[in-house]
MIMI-20345 format. One record per residue: x negated, y negated, z of N, C-alpha, C in turn. Coordinates in steps of 0.05 Angstrom, whole numbers, padded with zeros to 5 digits, always signed. Layout:
// residues N
XYZXYZXYZ;...
//
This chain:
// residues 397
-00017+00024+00000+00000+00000+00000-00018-00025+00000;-00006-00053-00009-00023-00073-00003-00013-00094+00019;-00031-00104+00023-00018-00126+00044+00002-00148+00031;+00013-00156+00049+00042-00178+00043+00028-00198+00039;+00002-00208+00057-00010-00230+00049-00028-00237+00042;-00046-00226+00036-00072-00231+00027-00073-00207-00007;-00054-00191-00015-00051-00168-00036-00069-00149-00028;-00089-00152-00014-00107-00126-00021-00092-00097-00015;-00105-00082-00023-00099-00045-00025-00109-00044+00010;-00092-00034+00027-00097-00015+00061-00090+00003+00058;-00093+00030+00074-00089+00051+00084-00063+00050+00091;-00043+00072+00072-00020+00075+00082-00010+00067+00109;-00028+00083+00136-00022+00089+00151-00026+00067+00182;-00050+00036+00162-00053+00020+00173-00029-00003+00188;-00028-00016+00209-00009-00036+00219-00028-00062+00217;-00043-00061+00215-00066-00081+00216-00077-00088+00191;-00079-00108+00174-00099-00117+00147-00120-00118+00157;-00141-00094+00151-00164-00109+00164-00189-00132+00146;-00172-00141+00121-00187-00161+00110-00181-00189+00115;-00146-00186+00135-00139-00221+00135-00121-00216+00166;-00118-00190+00184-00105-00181+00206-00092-00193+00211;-00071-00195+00183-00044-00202+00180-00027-00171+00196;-00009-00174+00203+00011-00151+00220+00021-00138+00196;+00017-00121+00197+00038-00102+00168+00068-00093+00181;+00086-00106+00154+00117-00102+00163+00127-00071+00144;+00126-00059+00165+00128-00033+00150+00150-00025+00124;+00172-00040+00146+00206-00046+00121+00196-00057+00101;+00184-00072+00109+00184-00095+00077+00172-00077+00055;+00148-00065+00068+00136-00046+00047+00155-00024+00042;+00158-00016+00053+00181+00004+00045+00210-00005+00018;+00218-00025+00031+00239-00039+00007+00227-00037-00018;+00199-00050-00013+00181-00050-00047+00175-00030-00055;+00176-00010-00044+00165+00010-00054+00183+00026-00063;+00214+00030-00052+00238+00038-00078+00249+00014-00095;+00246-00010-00090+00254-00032-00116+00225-00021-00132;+00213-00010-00135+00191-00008-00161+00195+00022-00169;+00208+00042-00142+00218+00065-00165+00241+00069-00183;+00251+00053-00164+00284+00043-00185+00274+00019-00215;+00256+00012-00214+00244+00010-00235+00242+00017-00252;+00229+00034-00246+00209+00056-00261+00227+00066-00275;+00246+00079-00257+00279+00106-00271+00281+00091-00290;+00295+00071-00285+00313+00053-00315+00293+00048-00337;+00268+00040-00330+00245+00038-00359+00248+00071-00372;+00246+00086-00356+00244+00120-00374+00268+00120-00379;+00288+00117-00369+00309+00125-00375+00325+00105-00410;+00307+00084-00409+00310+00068-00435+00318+00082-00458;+00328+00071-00483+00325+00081-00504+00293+00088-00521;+00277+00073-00510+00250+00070-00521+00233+00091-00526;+00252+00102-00496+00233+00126-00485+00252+00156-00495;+00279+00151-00492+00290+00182-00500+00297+00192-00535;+00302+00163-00553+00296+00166-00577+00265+00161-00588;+00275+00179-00622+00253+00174-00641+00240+00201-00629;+00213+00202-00653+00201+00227-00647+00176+00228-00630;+00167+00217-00611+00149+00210-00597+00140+00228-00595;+00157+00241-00576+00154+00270-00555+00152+00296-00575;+00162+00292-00600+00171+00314-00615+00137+00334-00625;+00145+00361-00636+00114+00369-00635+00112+00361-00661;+00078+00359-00663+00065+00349-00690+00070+00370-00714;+00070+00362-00747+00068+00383-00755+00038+00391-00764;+00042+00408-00778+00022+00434-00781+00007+00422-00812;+00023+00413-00827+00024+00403-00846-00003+00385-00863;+00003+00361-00849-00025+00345-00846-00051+00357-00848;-00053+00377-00823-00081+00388-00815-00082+00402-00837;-00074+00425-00846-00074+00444-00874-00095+00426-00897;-00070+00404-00899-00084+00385-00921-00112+00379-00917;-00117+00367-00901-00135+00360-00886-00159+00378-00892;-00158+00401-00878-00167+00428-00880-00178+00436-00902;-00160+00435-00923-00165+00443-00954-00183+00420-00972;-00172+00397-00968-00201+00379-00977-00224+00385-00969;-00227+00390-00946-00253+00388-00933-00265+00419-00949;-00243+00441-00953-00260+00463-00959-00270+00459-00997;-00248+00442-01004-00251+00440-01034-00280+00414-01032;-00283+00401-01012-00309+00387-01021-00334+00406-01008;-00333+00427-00991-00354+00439-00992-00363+00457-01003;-00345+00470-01025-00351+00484-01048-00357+00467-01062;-00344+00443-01067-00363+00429-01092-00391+00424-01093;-00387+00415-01063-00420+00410-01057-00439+00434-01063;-00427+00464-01052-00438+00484-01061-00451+00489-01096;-00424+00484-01102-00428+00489-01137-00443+00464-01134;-00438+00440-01136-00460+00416-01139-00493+00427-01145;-00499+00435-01112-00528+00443-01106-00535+00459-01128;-00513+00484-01132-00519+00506-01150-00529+00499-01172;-00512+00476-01189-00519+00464-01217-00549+00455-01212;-00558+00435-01192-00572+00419-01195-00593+00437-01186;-00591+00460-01171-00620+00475-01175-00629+00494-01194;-00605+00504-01215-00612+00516-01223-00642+00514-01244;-00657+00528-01264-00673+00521-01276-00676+00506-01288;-00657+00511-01307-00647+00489-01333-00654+00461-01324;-00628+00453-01303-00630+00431-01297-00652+00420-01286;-00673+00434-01274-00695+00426-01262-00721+00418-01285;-00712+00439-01316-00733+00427-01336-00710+00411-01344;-00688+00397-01342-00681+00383-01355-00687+00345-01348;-00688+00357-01327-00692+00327-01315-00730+00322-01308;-00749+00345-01313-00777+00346-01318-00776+00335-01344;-00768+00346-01361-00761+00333-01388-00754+00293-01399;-00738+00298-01379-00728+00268-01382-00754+00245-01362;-00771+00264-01348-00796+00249-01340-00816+00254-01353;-00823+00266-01369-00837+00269-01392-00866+00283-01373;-00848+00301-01355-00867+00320-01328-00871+00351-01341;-00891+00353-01363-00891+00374-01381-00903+00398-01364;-00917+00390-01338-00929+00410-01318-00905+00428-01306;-00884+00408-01299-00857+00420-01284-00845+00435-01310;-00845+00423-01335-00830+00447-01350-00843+00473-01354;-00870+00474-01359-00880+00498-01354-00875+00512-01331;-00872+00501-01315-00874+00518-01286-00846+00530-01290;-00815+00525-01294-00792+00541-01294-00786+00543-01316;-00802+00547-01340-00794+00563-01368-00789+00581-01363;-00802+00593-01352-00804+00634-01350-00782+00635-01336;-00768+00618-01321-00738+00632-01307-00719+00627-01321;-00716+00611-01352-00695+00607-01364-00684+00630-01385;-00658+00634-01390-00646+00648-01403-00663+00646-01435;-00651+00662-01447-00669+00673-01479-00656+00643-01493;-00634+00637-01490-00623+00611-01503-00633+00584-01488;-00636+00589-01474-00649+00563-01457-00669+00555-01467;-00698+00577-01465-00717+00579-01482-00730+00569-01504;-00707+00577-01524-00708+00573-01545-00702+00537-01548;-00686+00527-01535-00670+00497-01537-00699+00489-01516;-00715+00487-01508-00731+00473-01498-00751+00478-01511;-00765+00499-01527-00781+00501-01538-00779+00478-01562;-00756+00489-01576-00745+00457-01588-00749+00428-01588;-00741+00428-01565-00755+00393-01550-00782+00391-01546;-00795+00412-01533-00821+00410-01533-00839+00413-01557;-00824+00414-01575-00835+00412-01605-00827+00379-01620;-00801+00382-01609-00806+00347-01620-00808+00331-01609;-00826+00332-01579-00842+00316-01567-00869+00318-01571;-00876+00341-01588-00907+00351-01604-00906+00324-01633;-00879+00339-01646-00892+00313-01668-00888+00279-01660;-00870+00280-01643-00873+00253-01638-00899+00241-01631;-00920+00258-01608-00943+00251-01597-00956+00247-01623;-00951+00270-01636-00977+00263-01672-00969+00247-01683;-00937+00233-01688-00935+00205-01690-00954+00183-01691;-00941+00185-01666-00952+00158-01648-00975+00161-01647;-00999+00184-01650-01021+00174-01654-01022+00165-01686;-01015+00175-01700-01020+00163-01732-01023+00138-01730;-00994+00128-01717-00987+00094-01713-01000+00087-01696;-01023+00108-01687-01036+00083-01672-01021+00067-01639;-00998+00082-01633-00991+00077-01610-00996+00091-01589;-01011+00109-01599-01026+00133-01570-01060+00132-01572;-01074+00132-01554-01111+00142-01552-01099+00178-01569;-01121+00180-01571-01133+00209-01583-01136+00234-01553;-01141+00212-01535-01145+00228-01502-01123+00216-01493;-01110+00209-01503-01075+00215-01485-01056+00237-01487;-01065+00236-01534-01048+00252-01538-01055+00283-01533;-01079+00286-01529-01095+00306-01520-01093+00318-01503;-01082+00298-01480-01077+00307-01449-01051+00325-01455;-01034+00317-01466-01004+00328-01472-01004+00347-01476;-01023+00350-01511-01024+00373-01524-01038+00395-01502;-01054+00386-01486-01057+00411-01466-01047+00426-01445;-01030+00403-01437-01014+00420-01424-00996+00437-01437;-00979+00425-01463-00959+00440-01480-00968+00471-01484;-00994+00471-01491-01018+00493-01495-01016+00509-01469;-01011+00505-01447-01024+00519-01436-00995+00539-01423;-00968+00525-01426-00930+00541-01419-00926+00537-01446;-00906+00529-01453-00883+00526-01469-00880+00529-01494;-00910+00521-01507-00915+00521-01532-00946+00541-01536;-00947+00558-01519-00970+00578-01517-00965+00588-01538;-00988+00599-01561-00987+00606-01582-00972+00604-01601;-00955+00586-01609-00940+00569-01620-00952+00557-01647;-00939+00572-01674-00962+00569-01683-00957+00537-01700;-00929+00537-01702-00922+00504-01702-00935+00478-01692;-00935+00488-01673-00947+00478-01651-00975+00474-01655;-00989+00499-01667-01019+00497-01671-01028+00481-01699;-01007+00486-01717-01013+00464-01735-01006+00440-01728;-00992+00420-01712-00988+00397-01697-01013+00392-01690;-01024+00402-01675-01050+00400-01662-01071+00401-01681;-01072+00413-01697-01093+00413-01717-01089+00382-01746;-01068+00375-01746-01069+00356-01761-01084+00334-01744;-01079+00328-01716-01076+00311-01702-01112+00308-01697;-01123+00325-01696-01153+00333-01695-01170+00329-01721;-01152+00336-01740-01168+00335-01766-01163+00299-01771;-01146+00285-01763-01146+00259-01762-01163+00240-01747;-01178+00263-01718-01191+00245-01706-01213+00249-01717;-01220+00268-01729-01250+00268-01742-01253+00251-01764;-01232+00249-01778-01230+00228-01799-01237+00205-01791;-01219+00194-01771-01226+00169-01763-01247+00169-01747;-01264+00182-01738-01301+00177-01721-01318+00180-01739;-01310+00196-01760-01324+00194-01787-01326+00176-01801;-01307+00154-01801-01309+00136-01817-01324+00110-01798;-01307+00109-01778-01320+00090-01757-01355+00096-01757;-01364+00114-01753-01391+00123-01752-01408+00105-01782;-01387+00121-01801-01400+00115-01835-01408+00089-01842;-01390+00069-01819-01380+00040-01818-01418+00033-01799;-01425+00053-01784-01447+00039-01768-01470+00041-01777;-01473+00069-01797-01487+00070-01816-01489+00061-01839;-01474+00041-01847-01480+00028-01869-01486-00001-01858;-01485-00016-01848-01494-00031-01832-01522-00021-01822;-01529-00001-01817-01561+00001-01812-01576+00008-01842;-01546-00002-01864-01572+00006-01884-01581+00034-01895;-01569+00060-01867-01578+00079-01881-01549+00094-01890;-01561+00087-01923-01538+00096-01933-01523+00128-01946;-01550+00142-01941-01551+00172-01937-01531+00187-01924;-01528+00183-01900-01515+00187-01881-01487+00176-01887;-01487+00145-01879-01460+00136-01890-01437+00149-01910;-01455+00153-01936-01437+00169-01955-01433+00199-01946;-01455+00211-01935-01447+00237-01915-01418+00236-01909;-01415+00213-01879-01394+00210-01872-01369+00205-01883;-01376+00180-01894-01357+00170-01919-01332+00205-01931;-01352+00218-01929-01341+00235-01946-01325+00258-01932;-01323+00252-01914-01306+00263-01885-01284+00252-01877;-01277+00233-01891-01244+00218-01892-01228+00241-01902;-01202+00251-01893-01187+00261-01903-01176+00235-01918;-01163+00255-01940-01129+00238-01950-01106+00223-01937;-01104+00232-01914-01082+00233-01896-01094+00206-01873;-01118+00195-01877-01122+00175-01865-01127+00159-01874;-01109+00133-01868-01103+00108-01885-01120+00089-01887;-01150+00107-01882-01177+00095-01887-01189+00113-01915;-01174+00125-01925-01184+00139-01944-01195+00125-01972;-01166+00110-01981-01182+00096-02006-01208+00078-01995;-01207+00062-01971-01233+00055-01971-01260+00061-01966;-01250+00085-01955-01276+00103-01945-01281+00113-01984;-01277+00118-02004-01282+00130-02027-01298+00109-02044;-01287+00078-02028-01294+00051-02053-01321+00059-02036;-01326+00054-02011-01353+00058-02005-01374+00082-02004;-01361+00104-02002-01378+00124-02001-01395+00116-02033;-01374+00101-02066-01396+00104-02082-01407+00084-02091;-01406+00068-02061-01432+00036-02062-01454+00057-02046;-01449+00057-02039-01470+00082-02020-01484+00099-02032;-01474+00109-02054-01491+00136-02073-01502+00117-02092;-01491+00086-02105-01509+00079-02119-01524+00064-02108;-01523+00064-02081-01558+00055-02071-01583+00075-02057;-01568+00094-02061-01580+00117-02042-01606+00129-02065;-01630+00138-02056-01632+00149-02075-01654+00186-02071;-01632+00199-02083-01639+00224-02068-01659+00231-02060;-01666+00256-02044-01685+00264-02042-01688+00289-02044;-01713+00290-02071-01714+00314-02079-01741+00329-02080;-01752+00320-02060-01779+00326-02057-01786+00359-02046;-01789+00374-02054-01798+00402-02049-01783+00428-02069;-01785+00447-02064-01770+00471-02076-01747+00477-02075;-01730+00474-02107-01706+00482-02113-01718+00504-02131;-01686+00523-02114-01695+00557-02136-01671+00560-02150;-01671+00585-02169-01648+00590-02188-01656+00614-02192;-01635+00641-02188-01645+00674-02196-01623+00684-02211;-01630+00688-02237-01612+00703-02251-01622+00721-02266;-01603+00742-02270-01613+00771-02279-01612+00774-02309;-01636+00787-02310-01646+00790-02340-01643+00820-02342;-01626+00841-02333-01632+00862-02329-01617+00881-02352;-01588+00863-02366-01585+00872-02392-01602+00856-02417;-01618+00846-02410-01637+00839-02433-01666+00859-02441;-01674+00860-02416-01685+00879-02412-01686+00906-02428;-01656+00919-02419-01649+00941-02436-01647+00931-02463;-01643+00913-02466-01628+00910-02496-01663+00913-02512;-01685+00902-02501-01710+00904-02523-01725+00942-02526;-01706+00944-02517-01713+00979-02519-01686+00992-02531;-01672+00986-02541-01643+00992-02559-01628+01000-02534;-01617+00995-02512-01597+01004-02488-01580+00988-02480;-01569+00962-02506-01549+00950-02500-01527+00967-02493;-01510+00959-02491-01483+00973-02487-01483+01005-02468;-01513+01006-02468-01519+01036-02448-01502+01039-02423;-01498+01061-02409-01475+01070-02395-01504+01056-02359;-01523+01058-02372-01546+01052-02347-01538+01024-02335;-01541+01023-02311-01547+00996-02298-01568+00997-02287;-01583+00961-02304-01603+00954-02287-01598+00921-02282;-01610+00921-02264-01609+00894-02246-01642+00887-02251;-01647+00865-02262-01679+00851-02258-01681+00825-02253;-01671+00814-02226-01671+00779-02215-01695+00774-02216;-01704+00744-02229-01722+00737-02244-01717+00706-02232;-01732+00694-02209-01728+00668-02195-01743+00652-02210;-01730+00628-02214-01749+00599-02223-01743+00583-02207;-01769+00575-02202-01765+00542-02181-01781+00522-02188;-01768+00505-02185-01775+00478-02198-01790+00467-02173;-01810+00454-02172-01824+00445-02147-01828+00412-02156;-01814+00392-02136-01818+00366-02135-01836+00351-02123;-01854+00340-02134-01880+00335-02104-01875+00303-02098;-01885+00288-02079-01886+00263-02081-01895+00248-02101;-01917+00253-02109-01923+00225-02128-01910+00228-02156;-01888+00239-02157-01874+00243-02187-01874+00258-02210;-01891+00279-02206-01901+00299-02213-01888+00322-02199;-01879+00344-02218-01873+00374-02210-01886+00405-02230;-01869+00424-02224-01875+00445-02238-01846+00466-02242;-01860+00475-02256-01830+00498-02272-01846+00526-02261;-01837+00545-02250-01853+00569-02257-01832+00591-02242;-01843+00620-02253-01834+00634-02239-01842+00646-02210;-01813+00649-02200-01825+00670-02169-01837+00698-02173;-01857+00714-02164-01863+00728-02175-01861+00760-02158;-01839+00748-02139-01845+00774-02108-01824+00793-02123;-01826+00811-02125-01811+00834-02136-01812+00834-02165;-01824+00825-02172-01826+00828-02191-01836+00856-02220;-01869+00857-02195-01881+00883-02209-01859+00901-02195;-01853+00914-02180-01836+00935-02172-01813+00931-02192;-01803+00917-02197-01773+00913-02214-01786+00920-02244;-01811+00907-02253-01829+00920-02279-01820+00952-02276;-01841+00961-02251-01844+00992-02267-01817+01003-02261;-01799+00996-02244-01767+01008-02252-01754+01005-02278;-01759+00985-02291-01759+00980-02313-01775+00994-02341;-01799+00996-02332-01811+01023-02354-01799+01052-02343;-01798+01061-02333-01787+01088-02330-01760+01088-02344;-01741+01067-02344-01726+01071-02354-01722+01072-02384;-01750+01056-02386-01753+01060-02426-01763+01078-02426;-01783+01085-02423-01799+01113-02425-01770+01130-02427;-01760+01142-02412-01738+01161-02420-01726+01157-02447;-01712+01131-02435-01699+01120-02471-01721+01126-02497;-01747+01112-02499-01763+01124-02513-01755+01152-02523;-01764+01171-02500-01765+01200-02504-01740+01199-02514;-01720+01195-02506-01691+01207-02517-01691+01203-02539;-01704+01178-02555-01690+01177-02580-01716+01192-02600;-01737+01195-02590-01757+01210-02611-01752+01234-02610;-01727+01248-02591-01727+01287-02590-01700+01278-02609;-01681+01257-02609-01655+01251-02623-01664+01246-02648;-01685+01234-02660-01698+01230-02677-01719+01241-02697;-01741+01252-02682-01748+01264-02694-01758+01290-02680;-01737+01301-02665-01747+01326-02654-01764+01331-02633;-01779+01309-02630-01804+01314-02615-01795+01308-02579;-01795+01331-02562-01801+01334-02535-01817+01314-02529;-01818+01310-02497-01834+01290-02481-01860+01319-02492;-01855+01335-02487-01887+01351-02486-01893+01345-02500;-01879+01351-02524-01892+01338-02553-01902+01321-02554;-01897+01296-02553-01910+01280-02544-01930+01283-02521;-01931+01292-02500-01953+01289-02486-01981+01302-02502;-01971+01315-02514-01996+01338-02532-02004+01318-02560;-01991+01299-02567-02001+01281-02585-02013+01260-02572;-02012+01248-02555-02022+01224-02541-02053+01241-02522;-02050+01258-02515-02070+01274-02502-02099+01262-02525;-02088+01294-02550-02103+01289-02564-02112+01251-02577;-02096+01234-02578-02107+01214-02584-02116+01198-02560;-02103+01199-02542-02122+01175-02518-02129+01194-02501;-02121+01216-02499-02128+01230-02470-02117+01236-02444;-02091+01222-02453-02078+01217-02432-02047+01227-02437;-02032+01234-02419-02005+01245-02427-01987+01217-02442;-01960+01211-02446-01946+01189-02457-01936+01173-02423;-01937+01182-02404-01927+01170-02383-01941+01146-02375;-01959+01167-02373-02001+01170-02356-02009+01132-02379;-02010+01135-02404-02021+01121-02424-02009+01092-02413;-01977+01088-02414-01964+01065-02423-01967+01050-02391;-01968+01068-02367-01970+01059-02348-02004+01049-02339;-02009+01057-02359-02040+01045-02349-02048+01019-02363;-02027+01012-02393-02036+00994-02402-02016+00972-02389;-01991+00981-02366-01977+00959-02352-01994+00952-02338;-02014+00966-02321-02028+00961-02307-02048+00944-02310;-02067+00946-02340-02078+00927-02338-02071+00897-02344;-02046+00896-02347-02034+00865-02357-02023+00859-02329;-02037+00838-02326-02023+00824-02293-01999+00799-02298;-01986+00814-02289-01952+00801-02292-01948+00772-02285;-01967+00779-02257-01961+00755-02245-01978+00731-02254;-02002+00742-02273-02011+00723-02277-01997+00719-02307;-01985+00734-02319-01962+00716-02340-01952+00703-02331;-01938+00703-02310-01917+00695-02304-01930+00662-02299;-01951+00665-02281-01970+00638-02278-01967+00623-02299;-01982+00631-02324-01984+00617-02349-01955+00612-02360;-01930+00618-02352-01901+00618-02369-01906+00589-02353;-01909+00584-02329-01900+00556-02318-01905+00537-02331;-01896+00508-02328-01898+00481-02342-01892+00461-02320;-01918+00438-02328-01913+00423-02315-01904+00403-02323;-01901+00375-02303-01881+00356-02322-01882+00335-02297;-01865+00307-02310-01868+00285-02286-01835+00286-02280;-01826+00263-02256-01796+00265-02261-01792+00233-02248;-01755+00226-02256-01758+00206-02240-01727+00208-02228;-01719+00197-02210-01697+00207-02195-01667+00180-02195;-01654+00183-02206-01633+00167-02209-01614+00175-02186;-01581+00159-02188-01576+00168-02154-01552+00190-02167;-01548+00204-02188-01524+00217-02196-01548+00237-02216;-01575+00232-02229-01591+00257-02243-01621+00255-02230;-01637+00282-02242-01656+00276-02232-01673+00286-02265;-01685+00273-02279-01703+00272-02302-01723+00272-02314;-01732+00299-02320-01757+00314-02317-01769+00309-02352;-01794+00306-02346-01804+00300-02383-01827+00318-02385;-01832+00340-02406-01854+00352-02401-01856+00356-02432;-01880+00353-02451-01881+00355-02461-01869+00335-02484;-01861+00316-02482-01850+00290-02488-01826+00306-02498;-01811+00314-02478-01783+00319-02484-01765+00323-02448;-01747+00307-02446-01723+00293-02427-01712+00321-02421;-01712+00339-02389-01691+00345-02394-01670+00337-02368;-01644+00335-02367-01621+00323-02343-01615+00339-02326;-01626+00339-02303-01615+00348-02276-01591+00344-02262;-01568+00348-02263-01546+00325-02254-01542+00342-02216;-01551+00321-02203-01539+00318-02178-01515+00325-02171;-01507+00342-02156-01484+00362-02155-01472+00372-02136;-01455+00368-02107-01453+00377-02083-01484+00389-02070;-01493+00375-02072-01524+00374-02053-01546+00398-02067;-01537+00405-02110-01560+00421-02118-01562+00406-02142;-01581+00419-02159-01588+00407-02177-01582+00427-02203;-01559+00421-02224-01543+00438-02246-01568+00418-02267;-01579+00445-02281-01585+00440-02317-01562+00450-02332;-01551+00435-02349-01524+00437-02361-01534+00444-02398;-01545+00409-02404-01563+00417-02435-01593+00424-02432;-01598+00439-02454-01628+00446-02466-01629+00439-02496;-01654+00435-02510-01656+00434-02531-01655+00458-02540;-01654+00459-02578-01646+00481-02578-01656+00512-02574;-01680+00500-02580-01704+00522-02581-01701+00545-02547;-01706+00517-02531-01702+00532-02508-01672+00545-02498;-01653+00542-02510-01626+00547-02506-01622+00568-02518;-01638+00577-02538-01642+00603-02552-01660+00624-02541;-01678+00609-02531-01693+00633-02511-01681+00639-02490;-01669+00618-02472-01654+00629-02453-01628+00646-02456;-01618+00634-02480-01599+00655-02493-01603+00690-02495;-01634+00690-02498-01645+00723-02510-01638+00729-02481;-01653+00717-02464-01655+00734-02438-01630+00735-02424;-01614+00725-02433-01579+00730-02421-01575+00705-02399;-01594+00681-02406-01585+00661-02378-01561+00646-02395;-01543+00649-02375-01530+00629-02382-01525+00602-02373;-01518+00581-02381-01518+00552-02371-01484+00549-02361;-01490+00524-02338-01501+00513-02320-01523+00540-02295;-01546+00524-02308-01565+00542-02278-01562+00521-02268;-01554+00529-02233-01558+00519-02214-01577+00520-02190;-01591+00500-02185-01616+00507-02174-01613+00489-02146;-01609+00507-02119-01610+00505-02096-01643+00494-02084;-01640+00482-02063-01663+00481-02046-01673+00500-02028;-01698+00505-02027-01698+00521-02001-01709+00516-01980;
//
């Protein structure tokens, strides 16, 4: 209860306030204390309080709803995650960062169609890179970096792919080739330059100019042809042919080298090589000697004996024994010495022009040898006998 005069809260059971020891009138409290339950009755007993659904139970309804959103957004979320981890989507959006390390890494978990559709992209993100280097909007070690990773997942052995890469390479050589050709002609040495020069592909849009210069470059260059160029061609159906064995069912082979020797002070020589030569000789007589024999037993009856028994009696010696002794005393190699010719030359930057005997003949400069194309006629007929035929081309060695 509280006090009548001062309000505070006392002890029911107090007569005394002991905050203001005011006398507590017990009636009085008492009257107040049913005028406030008779109160009370009539407020509950209101309409406020016994209509409408206050009191009524909740429904069920609401919460359900409630319930079911919540389960329909945590399956979404589920499927959500699902989508967004799966592989695909994980090279799809590596893809869209141009993170070619991450697409390698979850290729191998994608379906056979997946695969295939990224391999796709990762191919025409190949020619784009060879693009853009053409145009010049990528380094050569950018596009490089790419191409290696592509090389190493997605486009592994790819052979698309490997021609992409190989154009893109054969372009960079082009262009260091030319850039280079560009530093060597500026030093003047123009040897080299046209070297380079000549290492432009087609396909690089330095090409026509790399060609105007590579042949300012050759007409100032002027070769060098100082030492031994050789040339070996076989005389080995000629051979047969001065013993009647054209068209013979025999093969012989007899390579017969000439080298031309260029010295410094403008002066050279013609001659033959002479190493195999004698050996290739006496394979060469044995094979006449038979022919011989064959046609004098086809001819006139007469056996190799026969013959050995006529040559006996005249030299002493059998027909074998005789012809090989008179190869013997003829030294080949020293024919071969005396066949040589000497001569002066002088070197233009496209021939090289040799005079011996007051007669010209043209060397023409040739992917790095030296082609005789004309001879006069005399000699065009001798080389004719021996089966050479023209252009000899004569290498360095």
């Amino acid at each position: 209860m509280y006090c009548m005069k001062c309000g505070k809260a006392i002890d029911d059971s107090a007569v005394v306030c002991p905050y203001c020891n005011a006398a507590v009138d017990i009636e009085k409290v008492n009257e107040a204390r049913q005028a406030q339950r008779q109160k009370d009755e009539a407020v509950y007993k209101s309409a406020s309080y016994t209509q409408g659904p206050a009191y009524d139970k909740p429904s069920k309804a609401p919460v359900i709803a409630i319930a079911c959103v919540v389960a329909l957004l945590l399956i979404g979320v589920g499927i959500t995650a699902y989508i967004l981890n799966r592989p695909i989507a994980k090279v799809n959006k590596a893809i869209e960062k141009n993170d070619i390390d991450s697409v390698n890494e979850y290729y191998d978990k994608l379906s056979d169609q997946d695969k295939e559709d990224v391999t796709g992209q990762m191919l025409e993100l190949s020619e784009q890179l060879r693009d853009d280097y053409v145009d010049k909007k990528k380094t050569y070690d950018t596009v490089e970096d790419s191409f290696d990773e592509l090389s190493r997942g997605v486009l592994k052995d790819n052979d698309v792919f490997a021609g992409i890469v190989s154009e893109v390479e054969r372009l960079n050589e082009s262009r260091n080739a030319y850039d280079a050709a560009g530093e060597a002609f500026e030093k003047k040495d123009y040897a080299k330059a046209s070297e380079l020069y000549a290492k432009v592909i087609k396909e690089d849009e330095n090409y026509s100019d790399a060609m105007e210069k590579k042949a300012q470059c050759d007409a100032l260059v002027t070769p060098d042809v100082v030492g031994e160029w050789a040339c070996t061609v076989d005389i080995g159906n000629a051979m047969l042919k001065t013993v009647g064995m054209n068209g013979s069912e025999v093969e012989f082979e007899f390579p017969l080298t000439m080298v031309l020797e260029f010295k410094e002070d403008g002066t050279g020589s013609l001659k033959a090589d002479e190493n195999g030569v004698d050996e290739k000789m006496k394979d060469f007589v044995e094979i006449a000697l038979d022919e011989i024999i064959r046609q004098y037993e086809l001819n006139y009856g007469m056996s190799e004996a026969d013959l050995d028994k006529l040559f006996k009696t005249t030299y002493g010696k059998s027909f074998r024994a005789y012809i090989n002794e008179m190869l013997e005393e003829e030294d080949l190699s020293q024919v071969l010495a005396e066949a040589g010719e000497d001569f002066t030359y002088e070197v233009g930057s496209e021939t090289v022009t040799i005079t011996s005997n007051e007669k010209d003949i043209d060397l023409d400069i040739k992917d790095g040898n030296l082609e005789l194309k004309d001879l006069d006629y005399e000699t065009f007929v001798a080389y004719s006998t021996l089966g050479v035929e023209l252009p000899l081309v004569f290498e360095k060695r």
